[in-house]
C-alpha positions in Angstrom: 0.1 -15.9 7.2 -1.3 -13.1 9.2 1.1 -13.0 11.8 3.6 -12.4 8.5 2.2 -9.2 8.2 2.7 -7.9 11.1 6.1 -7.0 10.1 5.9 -4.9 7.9 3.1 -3.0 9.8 5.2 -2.6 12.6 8.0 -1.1 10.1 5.4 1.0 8.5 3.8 2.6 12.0 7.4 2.8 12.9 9.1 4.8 10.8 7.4 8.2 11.4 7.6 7.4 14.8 11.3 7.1 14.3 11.8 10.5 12.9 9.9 12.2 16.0 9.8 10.5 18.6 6.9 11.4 21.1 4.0 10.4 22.7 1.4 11.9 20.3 3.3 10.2 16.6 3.7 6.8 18.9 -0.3 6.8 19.4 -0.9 7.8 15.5 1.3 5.5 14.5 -0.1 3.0 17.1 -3.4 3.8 15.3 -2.2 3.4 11.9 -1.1 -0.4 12.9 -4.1 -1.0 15.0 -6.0 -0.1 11.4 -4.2 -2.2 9.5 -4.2 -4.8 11.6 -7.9 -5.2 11.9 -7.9 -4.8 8.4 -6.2 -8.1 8.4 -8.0 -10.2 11.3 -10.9 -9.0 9.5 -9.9 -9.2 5.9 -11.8 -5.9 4.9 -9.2 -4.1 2.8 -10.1 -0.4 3.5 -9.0 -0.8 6.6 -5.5 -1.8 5.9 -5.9 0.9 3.0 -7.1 3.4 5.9 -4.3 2.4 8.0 -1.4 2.7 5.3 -2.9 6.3 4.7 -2.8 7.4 8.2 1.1 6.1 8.5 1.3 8.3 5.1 0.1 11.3 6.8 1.7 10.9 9.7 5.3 10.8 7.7 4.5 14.2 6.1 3.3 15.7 9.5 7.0 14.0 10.7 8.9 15.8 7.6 7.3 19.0 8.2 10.1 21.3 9.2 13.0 18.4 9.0 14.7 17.2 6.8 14.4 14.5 4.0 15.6 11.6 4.2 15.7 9.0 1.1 16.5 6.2 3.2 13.5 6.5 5.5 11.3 7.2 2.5 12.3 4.2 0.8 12.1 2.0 3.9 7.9 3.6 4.2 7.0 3.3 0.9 8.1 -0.2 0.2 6.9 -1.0 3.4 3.7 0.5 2.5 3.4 -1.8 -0.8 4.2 -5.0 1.5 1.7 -4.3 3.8 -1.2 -3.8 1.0 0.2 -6.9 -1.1 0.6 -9.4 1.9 -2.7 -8.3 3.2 -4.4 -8.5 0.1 -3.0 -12.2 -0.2 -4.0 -13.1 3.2 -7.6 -12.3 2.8 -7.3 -13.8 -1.0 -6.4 -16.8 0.1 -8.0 -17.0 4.0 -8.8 -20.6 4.5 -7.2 -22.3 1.4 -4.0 -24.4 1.4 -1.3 -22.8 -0.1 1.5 -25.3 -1.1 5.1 -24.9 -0.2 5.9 -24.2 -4.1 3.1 -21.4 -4.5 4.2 -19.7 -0.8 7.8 -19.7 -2.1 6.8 -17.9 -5.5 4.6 -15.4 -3.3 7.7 -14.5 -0.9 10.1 -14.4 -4.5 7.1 -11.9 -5.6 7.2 -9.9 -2.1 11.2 -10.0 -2.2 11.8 -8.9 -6.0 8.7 -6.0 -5.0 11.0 -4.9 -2.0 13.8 -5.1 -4.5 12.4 -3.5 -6.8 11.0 -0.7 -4.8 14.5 0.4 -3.4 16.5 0.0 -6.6 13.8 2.5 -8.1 13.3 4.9 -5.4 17.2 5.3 -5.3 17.5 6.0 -9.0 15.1 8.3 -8.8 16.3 9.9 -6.1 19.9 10.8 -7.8 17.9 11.5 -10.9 16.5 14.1 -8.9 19.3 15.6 -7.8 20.2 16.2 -11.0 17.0 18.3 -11.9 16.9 21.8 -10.6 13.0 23.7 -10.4 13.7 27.4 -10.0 10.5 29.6 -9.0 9.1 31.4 -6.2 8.9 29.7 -3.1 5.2 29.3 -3.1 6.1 27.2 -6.4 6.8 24.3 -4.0 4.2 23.2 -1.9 1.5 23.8 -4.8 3.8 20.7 -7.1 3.9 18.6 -3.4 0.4 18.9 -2.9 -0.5 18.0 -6.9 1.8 14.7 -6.5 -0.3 14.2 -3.6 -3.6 14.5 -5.5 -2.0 12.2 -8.4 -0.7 9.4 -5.8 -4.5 9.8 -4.1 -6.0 9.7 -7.6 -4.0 6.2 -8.7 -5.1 4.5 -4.8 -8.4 5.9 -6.1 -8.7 4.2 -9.5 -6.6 0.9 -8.4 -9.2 0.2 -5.5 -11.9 1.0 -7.6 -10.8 -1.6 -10.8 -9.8 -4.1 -7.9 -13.4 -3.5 -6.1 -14.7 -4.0 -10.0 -12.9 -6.8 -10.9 -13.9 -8.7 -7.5 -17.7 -8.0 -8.5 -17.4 -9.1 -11.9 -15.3 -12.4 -10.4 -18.0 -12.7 -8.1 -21.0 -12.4 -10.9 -19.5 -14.9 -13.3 -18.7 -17.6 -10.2 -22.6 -17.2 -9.3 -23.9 -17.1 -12.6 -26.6 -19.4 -13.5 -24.7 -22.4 -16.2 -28.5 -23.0 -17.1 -29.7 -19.4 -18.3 -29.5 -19.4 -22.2 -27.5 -16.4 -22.1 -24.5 -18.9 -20.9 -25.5 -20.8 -23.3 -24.6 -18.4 -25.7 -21.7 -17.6 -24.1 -23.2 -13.8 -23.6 -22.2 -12.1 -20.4 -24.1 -8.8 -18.8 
């Protein structure tokens, strides 16, 4: 299952990499994969989450001065979303059996995300071009860098309610089935 991953990665480290090529993208995007990749081995998901950032990054620093292009930010950002769901399965379900039926509902899940993720992107993408901001040009960057801090914000509250929901999983597998509060069927 881990070895599955490795694809994406790879696409994800390689895109920015694609767009300027040279020595000092290859080793960040090198990094980026070396991150997530560990993140896997290891299953600690702030790693991969640490690693999918630093490929982020690395993309804008790689659009800076160029120009857009909606095919290469569609093939990142759904390779970005494979890379945090496949990992997140992998560690999930490190050690279990997975049946042939339940592994080919996870890869329908992982192909209709993909999907998915491109049909979106591209309607959104000619949705845009139909909306025209006018300003001054310093009107720009400051909406770029508020979509940043909105995208940060949701990674930030998804990885917090998936850290909370793990310790409230966790709590209620090690609660005590003789305590009187469970019992009562009160929970903390």
């Amino acid at each position: 299952m881990r070895a599955l991953t490795l694809i994406p990665i790879a696409v994800m480290a390689g895109v920015p990499v694609l767009m300027r090529p040279s020595s000092a993208f290859a080793g960040i995007g090198g990094a980026a994969a070396l991150l997530c990749i560990a993140g896997v081995v290891l299953r600690w998901r702030p790693l991969v989450t640490a690693g999918a950032s630093l490929a982020l990054m690395l993309y804008a620093l790689a659009l800076f001065g160029a120009r857009s292009s909606l095919v290469s930010a569609i093939v990142l950002g759904v390779s970005v979303a494979l890379v945090l769901d496949m990992s997140e399965f992998s560690r999930r379900f490190h050690g279990a059996v997975v049946t042939r039926p339940a592994f080919r509902r996870q890869v329908r899940h992982w192909v209709t995300t993909a999907i998915l993720g491109v049909v979106t992107s591209a309607a959104l993408a000619s949705v845009a071009t139909l909306v025209k901001v006018s300003g001054p040009p310093a009107l720009f960057p400051i909406l770029a860098a508020v979509g940043a801090l909105a995208a940060l914000a949701g990674i930030a509250g998804a990885v917090s309610s998936a850290r909370l929901g793990t310790v409230s999983a966790e709590a209620e597998a090690h609660s005590d089935p003789n305590s009187s509060q469970a019992k009562e069927g009160a929970s903390w």
